[in-house]
C-alpha atoms as one frame of an Amber mdcrd trajectory, in Angstrom:
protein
   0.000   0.000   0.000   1.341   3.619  -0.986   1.952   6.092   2.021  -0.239
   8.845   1.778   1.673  12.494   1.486   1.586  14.394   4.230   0.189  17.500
   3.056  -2.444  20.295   4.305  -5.253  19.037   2.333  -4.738  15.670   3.364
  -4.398  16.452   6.800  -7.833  18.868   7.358  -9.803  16.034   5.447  -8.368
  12.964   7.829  -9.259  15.405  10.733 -12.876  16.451   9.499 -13.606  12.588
   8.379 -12.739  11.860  12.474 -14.337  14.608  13.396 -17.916  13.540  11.827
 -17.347  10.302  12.734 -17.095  10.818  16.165 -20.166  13.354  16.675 -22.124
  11.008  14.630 -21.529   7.954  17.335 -21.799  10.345  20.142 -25.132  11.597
  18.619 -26.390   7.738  18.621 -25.340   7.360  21.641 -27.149  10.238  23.220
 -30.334   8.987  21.839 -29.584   5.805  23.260 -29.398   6.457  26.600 -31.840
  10.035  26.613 -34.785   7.605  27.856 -33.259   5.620  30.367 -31.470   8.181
  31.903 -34.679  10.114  32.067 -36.721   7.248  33.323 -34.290   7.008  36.073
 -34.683  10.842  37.093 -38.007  10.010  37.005 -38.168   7.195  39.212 -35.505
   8.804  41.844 -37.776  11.788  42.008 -40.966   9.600  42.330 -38.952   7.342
  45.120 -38.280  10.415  47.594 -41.335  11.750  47.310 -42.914   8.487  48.337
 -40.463   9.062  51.363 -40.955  12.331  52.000 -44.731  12.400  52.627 -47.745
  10.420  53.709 -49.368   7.498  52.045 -51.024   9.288  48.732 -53.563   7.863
  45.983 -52.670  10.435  43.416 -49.370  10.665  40.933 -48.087  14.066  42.491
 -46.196  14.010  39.759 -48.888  14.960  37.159 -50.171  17.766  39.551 -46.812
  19.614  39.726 -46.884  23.063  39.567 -44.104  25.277  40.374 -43.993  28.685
  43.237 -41.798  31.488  43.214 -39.594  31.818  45.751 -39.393  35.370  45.097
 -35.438  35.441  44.579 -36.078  35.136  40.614 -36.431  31.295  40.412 -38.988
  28.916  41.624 -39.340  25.612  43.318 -41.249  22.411  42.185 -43.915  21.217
  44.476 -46.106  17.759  44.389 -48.983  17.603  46.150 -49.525  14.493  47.811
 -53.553  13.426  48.130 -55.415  10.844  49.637 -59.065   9.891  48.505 -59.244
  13.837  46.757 -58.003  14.995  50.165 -54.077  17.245  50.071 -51.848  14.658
  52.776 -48.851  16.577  52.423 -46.633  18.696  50.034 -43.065  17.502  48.329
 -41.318  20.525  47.783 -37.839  19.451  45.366 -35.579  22.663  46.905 -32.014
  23.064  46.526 -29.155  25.589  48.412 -25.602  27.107  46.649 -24.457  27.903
  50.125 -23.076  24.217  50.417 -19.463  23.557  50.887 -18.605  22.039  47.306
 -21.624  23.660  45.870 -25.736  23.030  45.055 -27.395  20.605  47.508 -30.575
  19.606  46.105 -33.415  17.950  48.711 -37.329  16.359  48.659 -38.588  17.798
  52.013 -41.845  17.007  52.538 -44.856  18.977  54.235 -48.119  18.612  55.902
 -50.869  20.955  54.880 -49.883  23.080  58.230 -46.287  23.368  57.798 -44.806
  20.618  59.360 -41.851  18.774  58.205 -42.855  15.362  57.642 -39.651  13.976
  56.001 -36.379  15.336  53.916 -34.526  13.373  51.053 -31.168  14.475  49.984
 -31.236  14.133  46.299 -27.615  15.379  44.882 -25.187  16.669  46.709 -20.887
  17.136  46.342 -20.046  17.822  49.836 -16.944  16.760  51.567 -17.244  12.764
  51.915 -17.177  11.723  55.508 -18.141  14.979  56.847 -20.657  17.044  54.679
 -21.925  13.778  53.435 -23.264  12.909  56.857 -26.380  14.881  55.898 -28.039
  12.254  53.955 -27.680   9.776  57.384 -31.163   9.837  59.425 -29.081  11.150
  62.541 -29.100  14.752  61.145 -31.968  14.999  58.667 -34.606  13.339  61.245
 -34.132  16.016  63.325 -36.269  18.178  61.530 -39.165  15.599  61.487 -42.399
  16.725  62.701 -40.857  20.158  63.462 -42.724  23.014  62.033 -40.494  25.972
  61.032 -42.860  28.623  61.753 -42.243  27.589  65.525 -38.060  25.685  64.950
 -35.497  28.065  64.090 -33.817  26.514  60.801 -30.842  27.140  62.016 -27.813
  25.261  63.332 -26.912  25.876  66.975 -23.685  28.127  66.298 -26.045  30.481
  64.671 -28.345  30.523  67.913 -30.806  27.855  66.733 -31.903  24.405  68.192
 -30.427  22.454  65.225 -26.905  19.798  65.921 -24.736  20.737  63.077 -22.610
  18.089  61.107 -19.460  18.170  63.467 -17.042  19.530  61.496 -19.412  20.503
  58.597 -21.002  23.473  59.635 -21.441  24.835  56.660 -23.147  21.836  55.016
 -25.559  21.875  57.748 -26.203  25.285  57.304 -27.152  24.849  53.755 -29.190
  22.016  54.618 -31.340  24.307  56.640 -31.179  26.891  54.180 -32.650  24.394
  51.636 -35.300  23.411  54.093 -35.878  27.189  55.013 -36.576  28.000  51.355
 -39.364  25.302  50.612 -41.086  26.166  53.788 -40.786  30.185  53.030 -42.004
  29.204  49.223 -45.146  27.412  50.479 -46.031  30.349  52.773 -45.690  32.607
  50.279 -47.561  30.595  48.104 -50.753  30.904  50.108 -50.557  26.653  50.427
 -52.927  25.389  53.622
């Protein structure tokens, strides 16, 4: 076989060919794996809202709407119903005042206000510290607490909350997360 000169031309087509080649199997394998990946948002979203809230009838997930939080975004929130009848409220809320960024969480809400449940959903926080959030020793403290009468706030700060040891600022943002969904229901007139 004859060696192909090395010239300009020859060069820019080899790299275009590779080029298309390459975005074309990328392409294919986006739309591969679009569905599943979505299915599996789906179903972790569906899964900690089952945790976050009382036994429900309904798919909350058809009767999403979203609230403004009135900081110029807003929050999505699933109402949870038994037999026609509102059970509780799955508020999907999220904080950038974490350590290593966005914390995203489920809390769930009775009609009054009360914290029924919280699901971490994503988080990048330091492992072995910030990551302690997600274990039921921290988040179940805010079970059956309503914030209108529980400080969201971590005991450094002058609340009644046990912060992370050495992850005060994770636990911070997890109340700040928690804050926000409970401020966005109150503001959005939700009984």
């Amino acid at each position: 076989m004859a060696k192909t000169e090395s010239t300009f031309r020859n060069m820019a087509l080899s790299l275009t060919l590779i080029a298309l080649v390459s975005s074309a199997l990328l392409g294919f394998v986006y739309e591969l794996t679009k569905e599943p990946i979505a299915l599996s948002n789906l179903n972790k979203k569906l899964n900690a809202i089952k945790l976050v809230v009382p036994e429900f009838n309904n798919n909350p997930n058809d009767e999403m709407f979203r609230l403004s939080t009135g900081e110029g975004d807003s929050l999505e929130v699933y109402p949870a119903k038994k037999d026609d009848v509102i059970v509780g409220y799955a508020v999907n809320t999220f904080t950038s005042k974490g350590f290593s960024g966005n914390i995203s969480l489920m809390a769930g809400f009775r009609p009054d206000g009360t914290i029924i449940n919280i699901s971490v959903l994503e988080q990048k926080e330091t492992p072995g510290l910030g990551t302690k959030m997600t274990e039921p020793g921290f988040k179940d403290q805010f079970n059956e607490k309503n914030p209108a009468e529980f400080q969201l706030k971590v005991k450094k700060d002058g609340g009644p909350v046990d912060a992370i040891t050495a992850a005060t600022i994770s636990s911070r943002a997890f109340c700040d997360a928690v804050q926000r969904a409970y401020n966005t229901l109150q503001k959005g007139g939700i009984k």
